[in-house]
N, C-alpha and C positions, 0 to 999 in steps of 0.2 A: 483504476484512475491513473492517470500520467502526472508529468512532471510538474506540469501547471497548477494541478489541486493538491498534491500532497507536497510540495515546495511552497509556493506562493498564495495560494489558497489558504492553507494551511498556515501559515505566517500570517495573513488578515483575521481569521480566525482569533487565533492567539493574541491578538494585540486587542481585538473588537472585545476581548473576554477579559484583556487586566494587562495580560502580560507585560515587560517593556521588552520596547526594538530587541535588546541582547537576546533577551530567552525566550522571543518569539523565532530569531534566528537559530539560535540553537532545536528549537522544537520543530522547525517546517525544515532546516537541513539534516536531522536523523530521520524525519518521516520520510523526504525523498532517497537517502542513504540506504533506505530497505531494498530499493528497487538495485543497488548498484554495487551493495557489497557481493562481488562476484568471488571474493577468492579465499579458502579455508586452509585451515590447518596448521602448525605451528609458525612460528616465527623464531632465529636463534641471534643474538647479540655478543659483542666480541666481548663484553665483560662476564661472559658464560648463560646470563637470563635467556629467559624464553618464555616465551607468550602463545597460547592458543584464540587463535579469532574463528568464528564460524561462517559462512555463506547466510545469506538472507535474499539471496535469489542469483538465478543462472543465466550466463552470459546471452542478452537476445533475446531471453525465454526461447532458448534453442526448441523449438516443436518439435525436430526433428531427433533429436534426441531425447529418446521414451527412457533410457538408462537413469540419463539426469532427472527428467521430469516424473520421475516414480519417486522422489527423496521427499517422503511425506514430511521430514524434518524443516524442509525450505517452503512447499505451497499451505501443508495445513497450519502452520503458525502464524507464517507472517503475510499471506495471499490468500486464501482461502480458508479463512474460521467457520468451522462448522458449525451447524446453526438448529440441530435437534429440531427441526421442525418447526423452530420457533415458541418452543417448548420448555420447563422447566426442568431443572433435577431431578431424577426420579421418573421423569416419562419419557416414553415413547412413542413418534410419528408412525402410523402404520407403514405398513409397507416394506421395504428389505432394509439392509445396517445404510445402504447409502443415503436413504432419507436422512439420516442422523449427518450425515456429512455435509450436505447443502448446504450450501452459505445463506444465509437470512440477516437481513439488517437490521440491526439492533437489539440481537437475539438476548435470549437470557447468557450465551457463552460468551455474546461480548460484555453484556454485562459485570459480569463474574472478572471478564479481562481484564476491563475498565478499576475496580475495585483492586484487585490486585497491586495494578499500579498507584491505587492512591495507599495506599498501605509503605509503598518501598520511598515515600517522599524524602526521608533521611538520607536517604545514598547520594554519592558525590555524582554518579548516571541518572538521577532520578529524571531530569529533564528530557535525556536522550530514548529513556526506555517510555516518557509519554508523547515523545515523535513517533519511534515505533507503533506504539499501541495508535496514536492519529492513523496510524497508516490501514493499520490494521482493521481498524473501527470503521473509517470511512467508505474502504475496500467493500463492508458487507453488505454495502449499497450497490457500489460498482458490479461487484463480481455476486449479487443474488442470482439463484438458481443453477449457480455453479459450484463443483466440487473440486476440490484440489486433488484428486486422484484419476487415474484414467480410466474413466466408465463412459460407457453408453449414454450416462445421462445427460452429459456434458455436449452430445449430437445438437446439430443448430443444421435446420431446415427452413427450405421456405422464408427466408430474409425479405422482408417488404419495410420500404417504408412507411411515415405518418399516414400517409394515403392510399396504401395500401396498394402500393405499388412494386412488382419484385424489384429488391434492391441491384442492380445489374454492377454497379461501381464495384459493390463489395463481392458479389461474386465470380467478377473480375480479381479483381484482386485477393482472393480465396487462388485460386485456380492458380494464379501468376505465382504467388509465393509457394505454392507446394505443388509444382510444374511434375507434372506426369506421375500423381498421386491420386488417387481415387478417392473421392471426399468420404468416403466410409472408413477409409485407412487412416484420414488425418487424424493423428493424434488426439484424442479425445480428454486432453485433461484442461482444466478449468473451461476458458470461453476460448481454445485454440484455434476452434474451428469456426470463431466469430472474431478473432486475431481483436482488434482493439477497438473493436464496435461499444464492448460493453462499458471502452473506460471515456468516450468521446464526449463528452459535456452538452454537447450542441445539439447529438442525436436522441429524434423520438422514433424507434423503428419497432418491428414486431418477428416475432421464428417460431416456429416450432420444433420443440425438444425433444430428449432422447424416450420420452417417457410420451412422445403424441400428443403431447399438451401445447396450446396456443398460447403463445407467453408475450406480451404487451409491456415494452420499456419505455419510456419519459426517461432520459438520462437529466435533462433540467429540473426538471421536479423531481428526481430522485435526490440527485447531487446538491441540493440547496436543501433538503432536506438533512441530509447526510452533514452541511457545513453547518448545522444551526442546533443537531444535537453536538456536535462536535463542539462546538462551542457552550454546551451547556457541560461537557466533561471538563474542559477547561476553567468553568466557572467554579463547578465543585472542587478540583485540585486548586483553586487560590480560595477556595470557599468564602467565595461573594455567592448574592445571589443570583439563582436560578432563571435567567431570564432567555436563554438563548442570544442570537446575533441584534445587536441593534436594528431597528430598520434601514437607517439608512447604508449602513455596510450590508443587509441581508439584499438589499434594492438594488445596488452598483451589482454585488455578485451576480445577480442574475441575469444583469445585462451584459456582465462580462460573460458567461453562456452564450446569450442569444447573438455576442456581437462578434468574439475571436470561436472562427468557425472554419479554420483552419484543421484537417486533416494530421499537420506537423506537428506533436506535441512541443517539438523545441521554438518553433515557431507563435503557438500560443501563449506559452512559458514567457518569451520575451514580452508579448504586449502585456502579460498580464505585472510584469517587474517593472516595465514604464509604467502602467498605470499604479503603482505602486510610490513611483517615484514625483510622478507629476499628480500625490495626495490624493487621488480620487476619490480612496475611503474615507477621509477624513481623520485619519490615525497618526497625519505627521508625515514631513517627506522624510523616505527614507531609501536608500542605494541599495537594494536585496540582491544581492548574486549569489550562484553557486557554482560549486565546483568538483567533481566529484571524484575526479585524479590528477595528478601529476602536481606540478609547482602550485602552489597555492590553498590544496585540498587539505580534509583532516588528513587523511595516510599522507599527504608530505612530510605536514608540521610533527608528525608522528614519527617519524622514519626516515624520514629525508629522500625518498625513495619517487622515482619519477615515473617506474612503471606503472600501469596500467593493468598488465595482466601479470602471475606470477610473481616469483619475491627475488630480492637480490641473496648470495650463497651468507651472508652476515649482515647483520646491520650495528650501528656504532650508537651504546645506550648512551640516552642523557637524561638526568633528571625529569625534564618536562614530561618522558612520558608517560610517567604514571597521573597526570593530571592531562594527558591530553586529551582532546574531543572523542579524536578516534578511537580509543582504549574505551571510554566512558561509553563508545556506543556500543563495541565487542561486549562488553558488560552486560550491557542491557541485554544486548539478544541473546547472550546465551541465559538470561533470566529470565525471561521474556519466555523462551523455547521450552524452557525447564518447566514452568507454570501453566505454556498452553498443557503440553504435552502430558504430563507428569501428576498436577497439581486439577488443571481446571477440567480436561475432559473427559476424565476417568470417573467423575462425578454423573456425567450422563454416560457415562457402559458407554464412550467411544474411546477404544487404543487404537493409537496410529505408532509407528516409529520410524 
């Protein structure tokens, strides 16, 4: 999913379920912050501190870069949650270890994710690391039948439309972006070779996979799915009850679907923070913007720092930052990373690192 669902989707969600404005913003700006923290490694301050932040995904989702996109650290945690077959602890999908890798929505591993994060409610990131896991959660809709490693399985073939039509747009633009690449060679990790077919809200098309299988997407019927458990994990971390998305918020969503059908995610993003603003859900007008670098962003108010990519040779500490956003979300993912990795998938005999 793109900017639209996991920002601003994501913020309806949260409001439809309890939250107020503040900590619906804090929750839908860390779940789109997964897509955008591009940059790792320490940080050094002139009063001697230092700080380690980790990557939570790569510049572009470079494809063409198989070096970066082999960092099971960055797609299996925060992009691609394996999904045991959709199976519990203790079992096994048949077939070879990559079945265990598959992404499945709403598996028992996101499950387990889910729970995790209700456990770490105490912490000063606790808000920031249930952006992430939004992301993460709703992703297993988006990104089903993909794995965050580069295999074969992850081959997309045969692209048709609802009607079953070969998709010629997207094979077009398969072709244009990996100019003088042999689609056997495309990069085969998550839905690369379906570029962002899989995250498009508006699209119901069909492929077949790396495994010969004929594979049938409703992205609107997935993804309104996906917003309505999402909001029932919402419910339980303010523990009201269980009821999923109201109707009328679950009803606009879906029209927001069928109506911003725009190809541009930044372009959808926008209609979807006007209709946000001019109350369409019913949640209160309210101004949602983001911002994800330079003046304005967390890493500004963090740092002060205006770059985008890379760090400045020092930065000048000040109190705030140990309460700032961006700290609280570095927190998160690296607990977040620690728990998929470490904690929750070792439990179904999958290691990644």
């Amino acid at each position: 999913m793109q900017i639209d669902l996991h920002h601003a989707m994501t913020w309806v969600v949260a409001r439809d379920a309890g939250f107020s404005p503040a900590q619906a913003t804090t929750i839908a700006h860390a779940a789109q912050y997964v897509d955008d923290a591009t940059n790792y490694g320490h940080i050094e301050f002139s009063n001697g501190a230092a700080y380690e932040r980790i990557a939570t995904a790569h510049k572009m989702l470079e494809y063409r870069n198989l070096d970066s996109l082999k960092n099971m650290k960055v797609w299996v945690p925060f992009h691609f949650l394996p999904g045991n077959g959709g199976l519990p602890a203790g079992q096994n999908p048949s077939g070879r270890f990559i079945q265990k890798l598959i992404c499945q929505p709403h598996s028992y591993v996101a499950k387990d994710m889910v729970a995790e994060v209700l456990a770490d409610k105490d912490r000063p990131h606790s808000l920031h690391r249930l952006g992430i896991t939004a992301h993460v959660f709703i992703d297993t809709w988006g990104h089903r039948g993909f794995a965050g490693v580069d295999h074969p399985v992850n081959h997309v073939r045969n692209i048709k439309d609802h009607n079953g039509q070969t998709h010629h747009s997207l094979i077009a633009k398969v072709s244009g972006y990996f100019a003088n690449i042999l689609q056997d060679n495309i990069p085969s990790l998550g839905h690369g070779q379906a570029l962002s077919h899989p995250d498009l809200p508006h699209q119901h098309w069909s492929y077949q996979n790396g495994l010969g299988e004929h594979i049938e997407r409703n992205n609107p019927i997935d993804f309104l799915q996906a917003a309505d458990e999402l909001c029932k994990v919402f419910q339980t971390y303010l523990v009201k009850p269980i009821t999923g998305l109201s109707p009328n918020v679950k009803q606009h969503i879906a029209q927001c679907f069928a109506q911003f059908t725009s190809d541009d995610p930044e372009l959808r993003h926008q209609q979807w923070l006007d209709a946000i603003a001019a109350d369409r859900f019913g949640l209160g007008v309210h101004r949602l913007s983001y911002i994800a670098k330079g003046p304005g962003s967390w890493k500004y108010q963090a740092l002060g720092t205006t770059l985008a990519q890379g760090d400045e040779a020092c930065y000048e500490y000040h109190s705030g930052f140990m309460h700032s956003d961006w700290k609280h979300f570095h927190d998160a993912a690296k607990k977040h990373r620690q728990s998929i990795i470490v904690d929750i998938l070792p439990r179904y005999g999958i290691c990644v690192s």
